[in-house]
C-alpha positions, -999 to +999 in steps of 0.1 A: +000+000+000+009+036-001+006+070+013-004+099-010+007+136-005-003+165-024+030+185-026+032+222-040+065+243-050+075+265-023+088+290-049+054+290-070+026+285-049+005+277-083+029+244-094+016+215-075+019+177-078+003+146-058+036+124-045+030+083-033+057+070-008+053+034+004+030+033+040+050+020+067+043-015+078+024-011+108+043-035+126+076-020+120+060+009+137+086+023+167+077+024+201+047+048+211+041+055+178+007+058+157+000+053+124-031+076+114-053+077+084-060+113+078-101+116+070-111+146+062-097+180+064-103+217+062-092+242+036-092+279+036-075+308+027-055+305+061-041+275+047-030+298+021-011+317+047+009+294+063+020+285+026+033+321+019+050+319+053+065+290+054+099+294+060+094+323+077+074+303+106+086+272+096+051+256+088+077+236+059+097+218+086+062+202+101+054+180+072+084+167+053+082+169+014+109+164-015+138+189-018+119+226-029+083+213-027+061+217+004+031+204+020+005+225+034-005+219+066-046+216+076-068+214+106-084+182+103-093+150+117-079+116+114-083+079+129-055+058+142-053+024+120-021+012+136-008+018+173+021+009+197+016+032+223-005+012+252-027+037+261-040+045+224-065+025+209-069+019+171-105+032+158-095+066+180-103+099+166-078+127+166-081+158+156-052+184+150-025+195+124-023+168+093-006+173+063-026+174+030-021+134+029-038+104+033-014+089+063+007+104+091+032+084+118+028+103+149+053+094+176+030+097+202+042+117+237+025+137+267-005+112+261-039+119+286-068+113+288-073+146+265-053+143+239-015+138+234+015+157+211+040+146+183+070+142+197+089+142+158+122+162+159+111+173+130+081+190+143+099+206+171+106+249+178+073+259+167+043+267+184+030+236+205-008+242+193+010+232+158+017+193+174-009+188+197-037+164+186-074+163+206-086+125+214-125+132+202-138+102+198-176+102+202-173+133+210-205+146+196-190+180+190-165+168+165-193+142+148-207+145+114-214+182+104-202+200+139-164+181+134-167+196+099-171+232+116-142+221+139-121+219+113-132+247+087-133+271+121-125+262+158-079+274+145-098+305+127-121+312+157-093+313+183-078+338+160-103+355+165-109+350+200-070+361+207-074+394+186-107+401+204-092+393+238-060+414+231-080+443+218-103+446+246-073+441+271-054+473+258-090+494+256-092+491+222-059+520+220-088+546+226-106+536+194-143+546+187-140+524+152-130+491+146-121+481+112-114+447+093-103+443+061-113+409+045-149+410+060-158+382+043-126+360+057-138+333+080-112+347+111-130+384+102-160+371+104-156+354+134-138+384+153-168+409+142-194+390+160-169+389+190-167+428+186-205+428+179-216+410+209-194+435+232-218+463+225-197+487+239-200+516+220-174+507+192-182+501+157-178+477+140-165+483+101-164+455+078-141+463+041-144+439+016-147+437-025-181+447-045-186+411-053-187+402-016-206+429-002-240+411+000-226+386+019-206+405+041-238+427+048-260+391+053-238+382+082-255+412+106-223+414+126-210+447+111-225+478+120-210+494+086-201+474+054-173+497+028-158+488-007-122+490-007-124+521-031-148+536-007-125+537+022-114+573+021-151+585+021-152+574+056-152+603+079-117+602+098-124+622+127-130+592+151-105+571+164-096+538+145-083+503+152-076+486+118-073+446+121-057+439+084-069+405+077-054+406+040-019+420+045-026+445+020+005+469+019-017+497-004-048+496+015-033+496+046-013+531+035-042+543+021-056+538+055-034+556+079-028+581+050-066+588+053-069+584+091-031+603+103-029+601+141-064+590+144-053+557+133-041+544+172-040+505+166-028+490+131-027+452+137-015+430+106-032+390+112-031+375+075-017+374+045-047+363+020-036+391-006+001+377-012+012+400-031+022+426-005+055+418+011+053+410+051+084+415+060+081+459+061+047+467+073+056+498+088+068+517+057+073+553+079+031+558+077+016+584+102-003+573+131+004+534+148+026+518+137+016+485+124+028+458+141+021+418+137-002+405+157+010+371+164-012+349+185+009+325+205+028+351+224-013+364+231-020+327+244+009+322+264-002+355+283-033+347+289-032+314+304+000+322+325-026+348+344-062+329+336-047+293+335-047+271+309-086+257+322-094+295+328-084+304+289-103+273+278-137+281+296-131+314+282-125+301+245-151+275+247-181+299+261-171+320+225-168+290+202-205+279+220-218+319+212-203+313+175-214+279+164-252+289+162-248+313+129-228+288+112-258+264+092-269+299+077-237+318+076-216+291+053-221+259+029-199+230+037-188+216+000-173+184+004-142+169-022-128+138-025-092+123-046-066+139-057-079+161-087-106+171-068-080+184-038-057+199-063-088+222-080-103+230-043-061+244-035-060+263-070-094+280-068-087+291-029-054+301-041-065+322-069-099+337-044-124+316-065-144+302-035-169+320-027-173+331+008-200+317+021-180+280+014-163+263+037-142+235+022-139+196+037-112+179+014-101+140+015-074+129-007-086+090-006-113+088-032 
């Protein structure tokens, strides 16, 4: 038998190529180790992301691929076929970070009752959310459609949840306004109904594209809905936190340009509109500087002074607030094999999914 792996060129995003390598003999398997059949996965224009930076965060080192090509890591779920670890069962559910493949070996470590880590070299130094796998069997919040949701949006949501969180910590910087570009982006989405449900008295701005501005209106958590090429109409004599979901290096000068000193927080989250560089944000613009808002250093923060149990009930009393929207909000669109996968990647790569899908991929047929 053998594993597939849909592989793309780190250096051209748009060259991609599905890869077989022979599946390891279960028996051969090391000690504590777990061989997993990856089921069904999520992909979004976050997975996009972590493709454009992946050397710079070293998503590339997670999943092994040949010399120059890359595999994108996803949020997904999978079921262990093969264990040697005692306290793991085969049939178990995990869910976690899988590589856009139909197999994984994960050396299993740090196993509870909860969940357990992979304990790879190779998949050491970065963030430990990134090897961390949740043991969810009959879990009814990860069955059937809700797991789906898991996948598409429970990484997105605490995105979401962190920005929120660190936003409201700091008093919003004295902004009235709060804006977000991307408004029809899953994590933007998810962090104006946070923003929303505050009421506090700050607005709540959505910027998107003509094309998605039904939708982004639809959604009810935006108090205000703008056109990119409508931006500088908006009055600037009110304070202003921008959340830049796109990494968009023009809009986000045309911003402070149009905004000056009244622009007090410029927070950069994604990088769904690649071609602006990441690596200057700052660019000498008047008011904030913008700054990268990079969520585990927010998460180690927080549960050093709420505790780990404390951040959860926090997190988990959002994601419960969250989940009702989501049957009318988005369309789960289901693909299976390996041309199917490799048209779901291009079309999110070149913003041809609409927003109001949310993408559940399997490379076995």
């Amino acid at each position: 038998m053998t594993s597939i792996d849909f592989v793309v060129d780190r250096n051209n995003l748009h060259q991609c190529k599905v890869i077989e390598t022979p599946l390891p003999d279960p028996a051969a398997l090391p000690a504590q180790a777990l061989l997993v059949k990856v089921t069904r996965f999520a992909f979004t224009a976050n997975n996009i992301t972590y493709a454009v930076l992946g050397d710079h965060l070293k998503y590339w080192q997670l999943f092994p691929a040949p010399a120059w090509f890359g595999n994108v890591p996803v949020w997904g779920l999978g079921e262990v076929i093969a264990s040697k670890h005692p306290g793991i069962a085969t049939g178990e559910t995990l869910f976690g970070y899988f590589p856009m493949a139909t197999y994984l070996v994960i050396e299993a470590d740090d196993v509870s009752k909860r969940g357990l880590r992979d304990a790879a070299a190779h998949r050491q130094g970065v963030a430990p959310v990134y090897n961390a796998y949740s043991r969810v069997s009959g879990d009814p919040a990860f069955a059937g459609r809700q797991g789906d949701y898991q996948a598409l949006l429970r990484p997105l949501f605490m995105l979401s949840f962190l920005v929120d969180d660190f936003l409201a910590e700091n008093d919003f910087f004295g902004a009235k306004v709060a804006m977000l570009s991307s408004a029809s982006s899953k994590t933007a989405y998810g962090l104006a109904h946070l923003l929303h449900a505050r009421n506090n008295g700050i607005k709540v701005i959505g910027l998107t594209s003509a094309g998605n501005t039904s939708f982004v209106t639809s959604l009810g958590c935006y108090d205000e809905v703008v056109t990119y090429d409508s931006v500088t109409a908006l009055p600037a004599n009110s304070p202003v936190a921008y959340v830049d979901m796109a990494g968009n290096t023009p809009l986000r000068a045309t911003l402070h340009g149009h905004f000056g000193e009244q622009m007090k927080y410029s927070g950069i989250i994604g990088l769904t509109h690649r071609k602006s560089s990441p690596d200057d944000p700052a660019q000498a613009l008047p008011g904030a500087k913008p700054q990268f808002f990079f969520a585990p250093d927010q998460i180690r923060k927080r549960t050093g002074e709420l505790g780990p149990a404390g951040f959860n009930e926090r997190f988990v009393a959002a994601w419960s607030g969250f989940v009702p929207n989501l049957d009318r909000w988005m369309k789960v669109i289901e693909h299976r094999g390996p041309a199917s996968v490799q048209r779901a990647y291009l079309d999110t790569l070149n913003g041809r999914v609409p927003p109001d899908q949310g993408l559940i991929l399997s490379l076995s047929e």
